[in-house]
PQR file of N, CA, C, O and H, with PARSE charges and radii, in Angstrom:
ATOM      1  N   UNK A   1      93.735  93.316 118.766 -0.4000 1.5000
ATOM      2  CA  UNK A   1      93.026  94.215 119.659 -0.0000 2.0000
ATOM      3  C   UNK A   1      93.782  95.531 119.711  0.5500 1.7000
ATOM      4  O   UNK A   1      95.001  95.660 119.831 -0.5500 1.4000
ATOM      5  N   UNK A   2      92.731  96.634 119.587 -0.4000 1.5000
ATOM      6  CA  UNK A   2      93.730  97.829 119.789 -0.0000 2.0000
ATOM      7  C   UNK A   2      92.891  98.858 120.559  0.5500 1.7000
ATOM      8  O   UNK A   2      91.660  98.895 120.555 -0.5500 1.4000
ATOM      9  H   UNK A   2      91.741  96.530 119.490  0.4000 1.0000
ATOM     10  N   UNK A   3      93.621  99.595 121.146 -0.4000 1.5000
ATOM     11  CA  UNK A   3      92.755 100.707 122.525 -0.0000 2.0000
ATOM     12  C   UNK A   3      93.499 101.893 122.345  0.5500 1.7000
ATOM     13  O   UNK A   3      94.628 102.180 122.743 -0.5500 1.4000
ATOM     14  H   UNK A   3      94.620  99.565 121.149  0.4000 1.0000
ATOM     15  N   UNK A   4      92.422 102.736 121.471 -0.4000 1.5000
ATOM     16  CA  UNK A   4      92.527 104.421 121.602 -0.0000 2.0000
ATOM     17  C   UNK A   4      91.795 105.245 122.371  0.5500 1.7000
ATOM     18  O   UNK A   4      90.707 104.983 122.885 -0.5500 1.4000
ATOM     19  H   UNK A   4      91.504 102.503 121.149  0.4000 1.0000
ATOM     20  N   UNK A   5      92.526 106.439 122.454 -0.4000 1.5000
ATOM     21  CA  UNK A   5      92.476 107.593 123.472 -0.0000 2.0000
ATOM     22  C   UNK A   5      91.898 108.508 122.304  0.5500 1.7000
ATOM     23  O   UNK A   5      92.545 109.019 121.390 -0.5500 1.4000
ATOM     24  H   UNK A   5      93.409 106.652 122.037  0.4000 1.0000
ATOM     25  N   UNK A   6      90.182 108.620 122.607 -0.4000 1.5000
ATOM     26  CA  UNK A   6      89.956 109.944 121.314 -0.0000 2.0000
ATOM     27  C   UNK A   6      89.635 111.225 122.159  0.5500 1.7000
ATOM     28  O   UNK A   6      88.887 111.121 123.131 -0.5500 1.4000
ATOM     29  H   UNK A   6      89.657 108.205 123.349  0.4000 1.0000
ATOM     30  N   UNK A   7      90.184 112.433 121.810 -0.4000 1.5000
ATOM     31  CA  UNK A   7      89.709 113.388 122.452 -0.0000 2.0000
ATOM     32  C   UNK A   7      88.052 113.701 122.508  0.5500 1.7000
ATOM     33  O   UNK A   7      87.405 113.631 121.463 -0.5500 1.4000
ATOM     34  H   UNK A   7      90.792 112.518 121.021  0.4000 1.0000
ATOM     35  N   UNK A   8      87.368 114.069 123.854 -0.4000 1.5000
ATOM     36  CA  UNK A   8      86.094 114.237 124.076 -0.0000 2.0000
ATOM     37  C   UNK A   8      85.342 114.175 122.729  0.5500 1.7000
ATOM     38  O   UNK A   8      84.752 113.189 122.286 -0.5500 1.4000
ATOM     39  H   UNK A   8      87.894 114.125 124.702  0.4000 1.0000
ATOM     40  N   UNK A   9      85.483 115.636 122.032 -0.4000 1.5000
ATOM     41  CA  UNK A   9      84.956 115.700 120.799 -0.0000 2.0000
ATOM     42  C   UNK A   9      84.528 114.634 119.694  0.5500 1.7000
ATOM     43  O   UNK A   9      83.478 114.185 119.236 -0.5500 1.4000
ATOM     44  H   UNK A   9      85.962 116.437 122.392  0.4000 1.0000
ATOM     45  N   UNK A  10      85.820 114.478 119.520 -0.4000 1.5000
ATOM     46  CA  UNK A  10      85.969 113.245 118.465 -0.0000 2.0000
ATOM     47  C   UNK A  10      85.023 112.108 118.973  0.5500 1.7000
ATOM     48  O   UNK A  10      84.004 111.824 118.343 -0.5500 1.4000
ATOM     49  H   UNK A  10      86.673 114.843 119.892  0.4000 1.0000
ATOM     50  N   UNK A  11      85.411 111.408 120.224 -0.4000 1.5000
ATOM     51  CA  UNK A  11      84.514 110.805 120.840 -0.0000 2.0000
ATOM     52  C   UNK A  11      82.941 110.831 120.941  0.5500 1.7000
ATOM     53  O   UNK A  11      82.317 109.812 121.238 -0.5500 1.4000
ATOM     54  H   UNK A  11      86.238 111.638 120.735  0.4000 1.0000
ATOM     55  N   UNK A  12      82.340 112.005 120.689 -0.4000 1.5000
ATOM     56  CA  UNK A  12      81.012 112.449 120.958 -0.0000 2.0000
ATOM     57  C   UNK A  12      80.932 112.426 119.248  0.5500 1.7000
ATOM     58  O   UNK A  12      79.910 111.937 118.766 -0.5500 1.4000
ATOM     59  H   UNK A  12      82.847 112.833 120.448  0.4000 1.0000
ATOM     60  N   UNK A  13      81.637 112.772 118.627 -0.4000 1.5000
ATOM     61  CA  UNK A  13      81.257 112.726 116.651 -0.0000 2.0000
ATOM     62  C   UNK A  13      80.828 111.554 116.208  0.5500 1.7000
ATOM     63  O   UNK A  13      79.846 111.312 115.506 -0.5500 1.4000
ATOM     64  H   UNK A  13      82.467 113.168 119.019  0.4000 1.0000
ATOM     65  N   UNK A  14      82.108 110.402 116.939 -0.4000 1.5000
ATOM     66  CA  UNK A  14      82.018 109.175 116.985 -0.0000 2.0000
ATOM     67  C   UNK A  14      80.312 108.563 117.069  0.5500 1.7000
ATOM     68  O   UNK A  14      79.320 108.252 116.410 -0.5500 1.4000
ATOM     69  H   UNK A  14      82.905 110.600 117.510  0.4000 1.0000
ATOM     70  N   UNK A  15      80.892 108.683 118.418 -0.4000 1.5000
ATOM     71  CA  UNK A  15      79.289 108.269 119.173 -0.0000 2.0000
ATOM     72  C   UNK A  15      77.953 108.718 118.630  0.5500 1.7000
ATOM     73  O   UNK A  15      77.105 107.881 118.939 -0.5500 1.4000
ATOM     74  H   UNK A  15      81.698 108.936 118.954  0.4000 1.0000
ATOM     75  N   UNK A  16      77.455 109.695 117.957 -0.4000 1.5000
ATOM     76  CA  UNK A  16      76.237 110.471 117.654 -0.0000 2.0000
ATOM     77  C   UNK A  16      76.190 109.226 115.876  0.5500 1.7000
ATOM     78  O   UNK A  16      75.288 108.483 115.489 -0.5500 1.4000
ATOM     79  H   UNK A  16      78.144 110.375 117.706  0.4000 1.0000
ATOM     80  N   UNK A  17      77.802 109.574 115.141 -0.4000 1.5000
ATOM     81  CA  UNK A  17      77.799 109.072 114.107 -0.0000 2.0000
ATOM     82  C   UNK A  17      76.902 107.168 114.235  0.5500 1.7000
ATOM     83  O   UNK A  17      75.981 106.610 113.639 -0.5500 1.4000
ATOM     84  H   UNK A  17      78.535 110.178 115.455  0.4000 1.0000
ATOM     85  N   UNK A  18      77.548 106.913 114.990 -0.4000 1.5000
ATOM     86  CA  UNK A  18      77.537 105.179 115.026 -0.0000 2.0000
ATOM     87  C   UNK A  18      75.440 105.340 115.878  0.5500 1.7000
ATOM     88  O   UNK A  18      74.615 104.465 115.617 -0.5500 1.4000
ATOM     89  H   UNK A  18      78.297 107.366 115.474  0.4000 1.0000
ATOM     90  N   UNK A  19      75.234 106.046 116.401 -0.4000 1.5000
ATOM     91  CA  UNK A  19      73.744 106.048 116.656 -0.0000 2.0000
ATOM     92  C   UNK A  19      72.953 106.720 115.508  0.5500 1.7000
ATOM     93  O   UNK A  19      71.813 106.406 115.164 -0.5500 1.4000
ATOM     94  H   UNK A  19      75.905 106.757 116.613  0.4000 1.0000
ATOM     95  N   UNK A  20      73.376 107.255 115.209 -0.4000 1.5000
ATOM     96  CA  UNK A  20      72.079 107.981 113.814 -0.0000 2.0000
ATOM     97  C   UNK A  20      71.868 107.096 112.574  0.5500 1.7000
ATOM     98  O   UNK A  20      70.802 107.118 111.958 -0.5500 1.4000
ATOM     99  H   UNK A  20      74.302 107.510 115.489  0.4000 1.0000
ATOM    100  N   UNK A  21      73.267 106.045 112.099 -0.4000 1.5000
ATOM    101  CA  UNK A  21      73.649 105.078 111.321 -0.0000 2.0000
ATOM    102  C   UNK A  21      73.215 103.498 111.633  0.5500 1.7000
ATOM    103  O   UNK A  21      72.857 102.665 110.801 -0.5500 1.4000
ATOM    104  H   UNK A  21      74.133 106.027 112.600  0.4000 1.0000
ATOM    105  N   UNK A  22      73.353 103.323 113.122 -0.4000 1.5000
ATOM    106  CA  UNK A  22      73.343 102.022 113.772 -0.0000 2.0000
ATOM    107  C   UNK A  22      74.081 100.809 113.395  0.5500 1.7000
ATOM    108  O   UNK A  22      73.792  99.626 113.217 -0.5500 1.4000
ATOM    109  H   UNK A  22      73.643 104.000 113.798  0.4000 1.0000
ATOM    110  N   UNK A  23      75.189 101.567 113.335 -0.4000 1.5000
ATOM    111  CA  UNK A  23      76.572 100.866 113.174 -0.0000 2.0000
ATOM    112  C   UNK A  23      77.031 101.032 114.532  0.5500 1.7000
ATOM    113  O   UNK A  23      76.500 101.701 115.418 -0.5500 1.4000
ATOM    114  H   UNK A  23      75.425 102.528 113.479  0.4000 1.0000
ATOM    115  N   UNK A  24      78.351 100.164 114.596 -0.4000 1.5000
ATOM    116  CA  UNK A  24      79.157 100.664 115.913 -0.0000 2.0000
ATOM    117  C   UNK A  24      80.178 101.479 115.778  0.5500 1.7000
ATOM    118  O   UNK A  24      80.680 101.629 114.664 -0.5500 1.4000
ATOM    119  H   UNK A  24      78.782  99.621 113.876  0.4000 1.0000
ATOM    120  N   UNK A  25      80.725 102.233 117.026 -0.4000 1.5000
ATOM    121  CA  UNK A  25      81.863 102.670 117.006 -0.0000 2.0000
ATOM    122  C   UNK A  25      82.793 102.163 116.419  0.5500 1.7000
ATOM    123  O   UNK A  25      83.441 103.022 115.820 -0.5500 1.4000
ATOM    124  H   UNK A  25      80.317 102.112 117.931  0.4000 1.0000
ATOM    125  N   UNK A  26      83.295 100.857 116.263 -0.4000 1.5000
ATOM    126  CA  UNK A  26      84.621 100.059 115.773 -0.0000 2.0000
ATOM    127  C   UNK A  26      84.106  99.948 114.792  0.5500 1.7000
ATOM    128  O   UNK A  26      84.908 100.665 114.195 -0.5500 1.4000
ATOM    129  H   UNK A  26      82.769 100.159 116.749  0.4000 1.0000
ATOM    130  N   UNK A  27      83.276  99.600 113.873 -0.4000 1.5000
ATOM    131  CA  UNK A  27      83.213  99.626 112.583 -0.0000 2.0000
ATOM    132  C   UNK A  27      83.534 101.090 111.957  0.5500 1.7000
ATOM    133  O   UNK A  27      84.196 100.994 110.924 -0.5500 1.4000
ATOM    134  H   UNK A  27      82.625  99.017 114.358  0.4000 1.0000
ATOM    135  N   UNK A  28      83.199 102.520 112.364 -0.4000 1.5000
ATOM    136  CA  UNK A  28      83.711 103.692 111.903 -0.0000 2.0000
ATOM    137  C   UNK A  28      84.889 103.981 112.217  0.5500 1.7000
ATOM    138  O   UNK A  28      85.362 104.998 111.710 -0.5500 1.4000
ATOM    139  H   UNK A  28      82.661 102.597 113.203  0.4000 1.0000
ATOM    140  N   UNK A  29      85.661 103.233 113.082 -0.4000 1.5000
ATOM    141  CA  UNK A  29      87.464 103.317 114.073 -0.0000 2.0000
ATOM    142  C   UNK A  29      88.011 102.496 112.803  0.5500 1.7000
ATOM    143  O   UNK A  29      89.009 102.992 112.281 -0.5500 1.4000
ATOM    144  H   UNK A  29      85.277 102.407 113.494  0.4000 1.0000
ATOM    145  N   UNK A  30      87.490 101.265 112.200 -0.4000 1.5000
ATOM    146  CA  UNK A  30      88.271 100.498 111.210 -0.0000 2.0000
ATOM    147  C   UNK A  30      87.920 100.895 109.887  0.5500 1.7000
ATOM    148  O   UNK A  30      88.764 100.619 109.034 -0.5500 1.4000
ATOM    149  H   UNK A  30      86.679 100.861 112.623  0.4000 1.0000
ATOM    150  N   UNK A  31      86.988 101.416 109.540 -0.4000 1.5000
ATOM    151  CA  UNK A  31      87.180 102.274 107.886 -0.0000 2.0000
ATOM    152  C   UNK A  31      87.936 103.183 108.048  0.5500 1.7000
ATOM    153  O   UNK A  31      88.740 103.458 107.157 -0.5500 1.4000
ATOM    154  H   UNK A  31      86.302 101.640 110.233  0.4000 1.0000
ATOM    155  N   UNK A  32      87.881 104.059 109.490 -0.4000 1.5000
ATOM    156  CA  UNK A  32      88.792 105.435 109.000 -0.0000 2.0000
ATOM    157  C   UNK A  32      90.228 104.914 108.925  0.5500 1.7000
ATOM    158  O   UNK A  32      91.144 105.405 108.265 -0.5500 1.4000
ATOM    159  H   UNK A  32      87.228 103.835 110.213  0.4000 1.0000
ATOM    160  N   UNK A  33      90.276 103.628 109.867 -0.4000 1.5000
ATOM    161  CA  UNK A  33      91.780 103.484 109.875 -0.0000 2.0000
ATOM    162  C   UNK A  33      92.422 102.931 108.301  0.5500 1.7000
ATOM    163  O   UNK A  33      93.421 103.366 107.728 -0.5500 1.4000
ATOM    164  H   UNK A  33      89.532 103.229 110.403  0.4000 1.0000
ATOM    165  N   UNK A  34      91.577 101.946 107.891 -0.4000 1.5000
ATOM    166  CA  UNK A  34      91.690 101.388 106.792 -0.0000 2.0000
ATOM    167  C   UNK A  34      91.798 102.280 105.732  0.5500 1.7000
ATOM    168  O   UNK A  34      92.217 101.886 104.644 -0.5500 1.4000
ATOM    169  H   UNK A  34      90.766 101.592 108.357  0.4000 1.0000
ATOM    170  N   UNK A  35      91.486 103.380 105.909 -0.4000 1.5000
ATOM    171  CA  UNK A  35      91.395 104.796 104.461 -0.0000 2.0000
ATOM    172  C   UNK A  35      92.666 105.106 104.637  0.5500 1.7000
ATOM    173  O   UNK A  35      93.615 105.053 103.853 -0.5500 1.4000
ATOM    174  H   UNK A  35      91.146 103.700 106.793  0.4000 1.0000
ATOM    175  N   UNK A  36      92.574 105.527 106.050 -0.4000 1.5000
ATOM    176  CA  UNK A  36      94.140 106.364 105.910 -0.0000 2.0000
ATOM    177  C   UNK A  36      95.585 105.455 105.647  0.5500 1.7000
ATOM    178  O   UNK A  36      96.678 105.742 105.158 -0.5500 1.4000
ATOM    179  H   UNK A  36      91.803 105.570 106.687  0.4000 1.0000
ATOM    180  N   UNK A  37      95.026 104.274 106.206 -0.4000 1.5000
ATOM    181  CA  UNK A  37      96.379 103.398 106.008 -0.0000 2.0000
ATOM    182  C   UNK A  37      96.742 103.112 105.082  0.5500 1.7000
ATOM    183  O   UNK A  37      97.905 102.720 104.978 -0.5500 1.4000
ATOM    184  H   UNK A  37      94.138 104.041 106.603  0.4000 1.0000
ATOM    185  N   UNK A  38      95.765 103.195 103.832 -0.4000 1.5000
ATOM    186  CA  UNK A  38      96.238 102.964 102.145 -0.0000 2.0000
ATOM    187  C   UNK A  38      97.118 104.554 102.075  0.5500 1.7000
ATOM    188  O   UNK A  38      98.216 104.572 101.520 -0.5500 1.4000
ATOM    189  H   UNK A  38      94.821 103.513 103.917  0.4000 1.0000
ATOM    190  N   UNK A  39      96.687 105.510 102.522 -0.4000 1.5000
ATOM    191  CA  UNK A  39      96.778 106.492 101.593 -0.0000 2.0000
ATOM    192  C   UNK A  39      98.560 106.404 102.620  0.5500 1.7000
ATOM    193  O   UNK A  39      99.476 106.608 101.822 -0.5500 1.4000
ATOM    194  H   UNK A  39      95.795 105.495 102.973  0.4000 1.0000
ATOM    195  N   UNK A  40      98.929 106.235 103.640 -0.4000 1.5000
ATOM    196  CA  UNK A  40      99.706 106.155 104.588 -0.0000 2.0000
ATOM    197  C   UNK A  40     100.671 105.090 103.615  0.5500 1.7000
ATOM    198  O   UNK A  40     101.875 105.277 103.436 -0.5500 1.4000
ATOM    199  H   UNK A  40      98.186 106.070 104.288  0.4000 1.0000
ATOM    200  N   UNK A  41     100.147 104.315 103.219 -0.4000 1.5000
ATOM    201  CA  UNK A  41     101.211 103.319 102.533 -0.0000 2.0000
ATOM    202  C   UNK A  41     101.534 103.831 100.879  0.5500 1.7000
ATOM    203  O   UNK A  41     102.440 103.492 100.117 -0.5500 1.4000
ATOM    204  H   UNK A  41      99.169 104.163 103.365  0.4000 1.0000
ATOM    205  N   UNK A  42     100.388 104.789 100.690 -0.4000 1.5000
ATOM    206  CA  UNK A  42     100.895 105.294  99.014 -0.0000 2.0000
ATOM    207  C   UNK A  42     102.094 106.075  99.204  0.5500 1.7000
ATOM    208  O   UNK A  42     103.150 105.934  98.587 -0.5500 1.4000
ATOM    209  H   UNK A  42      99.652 105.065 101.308  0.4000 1.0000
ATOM    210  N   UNK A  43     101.850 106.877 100.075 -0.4000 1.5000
ATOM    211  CA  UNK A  43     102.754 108.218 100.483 -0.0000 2.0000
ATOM    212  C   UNK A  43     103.984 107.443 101.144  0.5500 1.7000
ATOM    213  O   UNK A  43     104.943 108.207 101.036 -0.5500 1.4000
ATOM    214  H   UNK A  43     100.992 106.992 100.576  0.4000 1.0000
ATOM    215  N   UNK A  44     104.251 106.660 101.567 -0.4000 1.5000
ATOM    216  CA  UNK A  44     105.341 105.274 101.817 -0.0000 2.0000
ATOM    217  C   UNK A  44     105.865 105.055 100.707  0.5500 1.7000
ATOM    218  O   UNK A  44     106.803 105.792 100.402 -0.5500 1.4000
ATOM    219  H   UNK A  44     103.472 106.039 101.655  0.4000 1.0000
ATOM    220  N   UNK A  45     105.613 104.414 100.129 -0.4000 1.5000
ATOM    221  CA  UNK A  45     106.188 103.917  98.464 -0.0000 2.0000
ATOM    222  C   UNK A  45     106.251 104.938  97.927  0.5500 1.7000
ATOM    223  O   UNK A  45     107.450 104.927  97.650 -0.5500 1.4000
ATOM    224  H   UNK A  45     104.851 103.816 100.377  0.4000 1.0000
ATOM    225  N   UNK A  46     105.695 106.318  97.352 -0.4000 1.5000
ATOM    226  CA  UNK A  46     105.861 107.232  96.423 -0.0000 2.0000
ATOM    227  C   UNK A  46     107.371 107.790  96.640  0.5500 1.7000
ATOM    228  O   UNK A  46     108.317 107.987  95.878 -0.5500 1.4000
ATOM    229  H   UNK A  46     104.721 106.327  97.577  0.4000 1.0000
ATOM    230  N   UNK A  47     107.101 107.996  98.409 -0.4000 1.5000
ATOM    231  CA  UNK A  47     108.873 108.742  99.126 -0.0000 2.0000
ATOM    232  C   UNK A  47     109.828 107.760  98.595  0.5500 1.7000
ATOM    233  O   UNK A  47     110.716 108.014  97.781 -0.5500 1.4000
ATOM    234  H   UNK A  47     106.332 107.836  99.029  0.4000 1.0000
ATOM    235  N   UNK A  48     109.512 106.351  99.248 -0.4000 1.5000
ATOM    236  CA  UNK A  48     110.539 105.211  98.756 -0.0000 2.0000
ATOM    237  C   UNK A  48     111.526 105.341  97.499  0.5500 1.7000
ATOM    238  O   UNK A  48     112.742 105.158  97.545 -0.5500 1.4000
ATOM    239  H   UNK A  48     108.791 106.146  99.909  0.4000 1.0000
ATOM    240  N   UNK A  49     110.698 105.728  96.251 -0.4000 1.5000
ATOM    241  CA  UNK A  49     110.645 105.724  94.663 -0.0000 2.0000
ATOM    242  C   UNK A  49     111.137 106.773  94.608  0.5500 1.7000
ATOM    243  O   UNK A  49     111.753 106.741  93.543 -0.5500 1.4000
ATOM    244  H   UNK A  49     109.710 105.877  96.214  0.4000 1.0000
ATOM    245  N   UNK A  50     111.337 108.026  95.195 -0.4000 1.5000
ATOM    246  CA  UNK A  50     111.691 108.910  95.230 -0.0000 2.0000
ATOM    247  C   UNK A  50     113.276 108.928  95.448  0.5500 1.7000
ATOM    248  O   UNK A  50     114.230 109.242  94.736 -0.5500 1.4000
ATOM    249  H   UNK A  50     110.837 108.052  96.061  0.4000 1.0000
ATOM    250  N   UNK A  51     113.124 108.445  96.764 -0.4000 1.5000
ATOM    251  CA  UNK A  51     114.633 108.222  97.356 -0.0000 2.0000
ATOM    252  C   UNK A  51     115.972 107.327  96.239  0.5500 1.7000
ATOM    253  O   UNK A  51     117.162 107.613  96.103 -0.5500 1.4000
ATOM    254  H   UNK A  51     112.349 108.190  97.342  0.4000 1.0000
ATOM    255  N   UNK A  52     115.104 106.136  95.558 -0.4000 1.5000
ATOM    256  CA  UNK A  52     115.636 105.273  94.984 -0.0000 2.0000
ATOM    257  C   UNK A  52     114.975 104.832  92.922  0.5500 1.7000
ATOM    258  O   UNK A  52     114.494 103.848  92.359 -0.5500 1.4000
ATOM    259  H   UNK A  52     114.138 105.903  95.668  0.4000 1.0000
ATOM    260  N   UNK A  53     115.401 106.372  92.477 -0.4000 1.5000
ATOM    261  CA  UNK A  53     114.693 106.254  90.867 -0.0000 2.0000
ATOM    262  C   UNK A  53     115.664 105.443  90.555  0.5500 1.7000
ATOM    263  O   UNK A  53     116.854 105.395  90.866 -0.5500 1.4000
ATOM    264  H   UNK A  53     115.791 107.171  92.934  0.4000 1.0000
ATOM    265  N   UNK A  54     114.711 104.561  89.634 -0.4000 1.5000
ATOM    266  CA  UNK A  54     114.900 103.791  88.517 -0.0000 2.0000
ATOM    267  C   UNK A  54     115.362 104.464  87.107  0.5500 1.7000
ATOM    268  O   UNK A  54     115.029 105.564  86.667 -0.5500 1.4000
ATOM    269  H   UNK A  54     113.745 104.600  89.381  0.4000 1.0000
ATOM    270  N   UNK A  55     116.058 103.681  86.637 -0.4000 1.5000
ATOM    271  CA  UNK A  55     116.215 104.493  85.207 -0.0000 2.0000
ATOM    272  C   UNK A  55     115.258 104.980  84.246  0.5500 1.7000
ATOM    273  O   UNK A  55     114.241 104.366  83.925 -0.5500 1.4000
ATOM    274  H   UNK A  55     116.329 102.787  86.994  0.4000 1.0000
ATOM    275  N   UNK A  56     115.559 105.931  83.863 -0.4000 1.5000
ATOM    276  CA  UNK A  56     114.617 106.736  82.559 -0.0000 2.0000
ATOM    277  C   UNK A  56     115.141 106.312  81.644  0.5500 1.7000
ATOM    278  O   UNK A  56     116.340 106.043  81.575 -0.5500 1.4000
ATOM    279  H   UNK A  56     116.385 106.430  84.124  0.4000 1.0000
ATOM    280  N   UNK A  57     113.767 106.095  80.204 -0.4000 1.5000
ATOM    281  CA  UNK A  57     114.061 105.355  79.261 -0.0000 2.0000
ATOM    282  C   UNK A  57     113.660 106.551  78.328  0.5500 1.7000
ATOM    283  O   UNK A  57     113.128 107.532  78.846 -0.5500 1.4000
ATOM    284  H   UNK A  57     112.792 106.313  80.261  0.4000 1.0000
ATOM    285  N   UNK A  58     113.864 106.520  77.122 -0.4000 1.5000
ATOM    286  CA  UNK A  58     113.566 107.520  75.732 -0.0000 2.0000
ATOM    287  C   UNK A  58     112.582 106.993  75.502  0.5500 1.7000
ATOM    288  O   UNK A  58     112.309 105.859  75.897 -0.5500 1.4000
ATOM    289  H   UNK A  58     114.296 105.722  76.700  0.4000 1.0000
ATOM    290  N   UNK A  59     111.785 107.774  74.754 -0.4000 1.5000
ATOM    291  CA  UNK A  59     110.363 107.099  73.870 -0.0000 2.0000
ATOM    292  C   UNK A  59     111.213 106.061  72.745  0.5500 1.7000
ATOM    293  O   UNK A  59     110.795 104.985  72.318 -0.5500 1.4000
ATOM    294  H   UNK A  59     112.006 108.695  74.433  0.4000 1.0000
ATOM    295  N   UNK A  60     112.406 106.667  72.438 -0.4000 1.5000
ATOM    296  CA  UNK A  60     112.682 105.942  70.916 -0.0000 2.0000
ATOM    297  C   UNK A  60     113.346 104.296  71.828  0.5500 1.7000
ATOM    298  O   UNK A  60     113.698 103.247  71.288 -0.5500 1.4000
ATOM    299  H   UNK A  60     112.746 107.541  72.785  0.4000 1.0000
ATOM    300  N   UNK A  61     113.319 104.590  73.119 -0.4000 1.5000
ATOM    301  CA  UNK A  61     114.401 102.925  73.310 -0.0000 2.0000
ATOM    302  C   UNK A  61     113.114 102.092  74.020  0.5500 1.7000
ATOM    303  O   UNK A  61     113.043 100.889  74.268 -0.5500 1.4000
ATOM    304  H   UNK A  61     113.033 105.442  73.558  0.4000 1.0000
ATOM    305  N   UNK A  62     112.089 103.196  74.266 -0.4000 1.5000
ATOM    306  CA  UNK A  62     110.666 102.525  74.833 -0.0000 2.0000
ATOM    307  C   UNK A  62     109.826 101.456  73.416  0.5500 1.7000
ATOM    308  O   UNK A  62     109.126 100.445  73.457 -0.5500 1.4000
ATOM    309  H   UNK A  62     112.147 104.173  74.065  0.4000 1.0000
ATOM    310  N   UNK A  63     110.421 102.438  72.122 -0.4000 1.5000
ATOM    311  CA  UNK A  63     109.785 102.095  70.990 -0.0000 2.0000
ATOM    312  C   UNK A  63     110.395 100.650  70.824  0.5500 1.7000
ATOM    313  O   UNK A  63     109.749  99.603  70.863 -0.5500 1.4000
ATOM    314  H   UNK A  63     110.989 103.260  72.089  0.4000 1.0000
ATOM    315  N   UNK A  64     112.566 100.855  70.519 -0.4000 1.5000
ATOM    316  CA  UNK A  64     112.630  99.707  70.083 -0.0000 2.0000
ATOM    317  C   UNK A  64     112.803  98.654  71.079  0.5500 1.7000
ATOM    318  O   UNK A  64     113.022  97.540  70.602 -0.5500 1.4000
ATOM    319  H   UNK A  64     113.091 101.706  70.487  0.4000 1.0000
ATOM    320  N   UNK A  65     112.758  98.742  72.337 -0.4000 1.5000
ATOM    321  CA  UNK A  65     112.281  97.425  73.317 -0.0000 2.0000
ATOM    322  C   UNK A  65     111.080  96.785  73.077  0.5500 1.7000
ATOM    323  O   UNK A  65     110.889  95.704  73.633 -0.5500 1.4000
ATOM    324  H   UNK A  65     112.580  99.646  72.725  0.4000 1.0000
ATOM    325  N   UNK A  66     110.377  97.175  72.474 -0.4000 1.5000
ATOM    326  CA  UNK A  66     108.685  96.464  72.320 -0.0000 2.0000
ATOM    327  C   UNK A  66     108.616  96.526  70.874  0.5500 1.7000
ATOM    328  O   UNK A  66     107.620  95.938  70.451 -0.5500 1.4000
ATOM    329  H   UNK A  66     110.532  98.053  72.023  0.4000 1.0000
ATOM    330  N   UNK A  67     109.280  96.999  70.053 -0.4000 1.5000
ATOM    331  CA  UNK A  67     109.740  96.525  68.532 -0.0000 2.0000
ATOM    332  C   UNK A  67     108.639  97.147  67.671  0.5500 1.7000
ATOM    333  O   UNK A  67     108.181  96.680  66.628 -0.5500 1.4000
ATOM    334  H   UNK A  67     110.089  97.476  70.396  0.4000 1.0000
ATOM    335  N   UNK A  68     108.251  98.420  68.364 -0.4000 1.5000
ATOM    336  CA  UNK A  68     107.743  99.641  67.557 -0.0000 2.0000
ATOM    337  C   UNK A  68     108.483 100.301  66.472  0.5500 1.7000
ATOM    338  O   UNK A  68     107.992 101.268  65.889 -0.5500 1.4000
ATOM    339  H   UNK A  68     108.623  98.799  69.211  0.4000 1.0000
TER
END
């Protein structure tokens, strides 16, 4: 269970959205959350990977590891 505070606006975007569609409010509260939370977890891991690179390999040691 979770309980947000949307400003008026947002609230009324909400609301007009979920009546013109005839969906509910919480079904448009859990896609938006669900969008941003991937993109929230890419931008998580990308920094992560950032913080902590892995080694760089040559094309020629990329070649002879796979016996190109």
């Amino acid at each position: 269970m979770l309980a947000i505070r949307l400003d008026p606006e947002i609230e009324g975007r909400l609301e007009r959205l979920a009546k013109l569609t005839g969906r509910t409010k919480t079904f448009y509260a859990r896609e938006a959350i669900l969008e941003h939370l991937e993109d929230l977890e890419d931008v998580y891991l990308a920094k992560q990977r950032l913080e902590r690179p892995g080694r760089t390999y040559s094309a020629d040691e990329v070649k002879d590891e796979l016996g190109l």
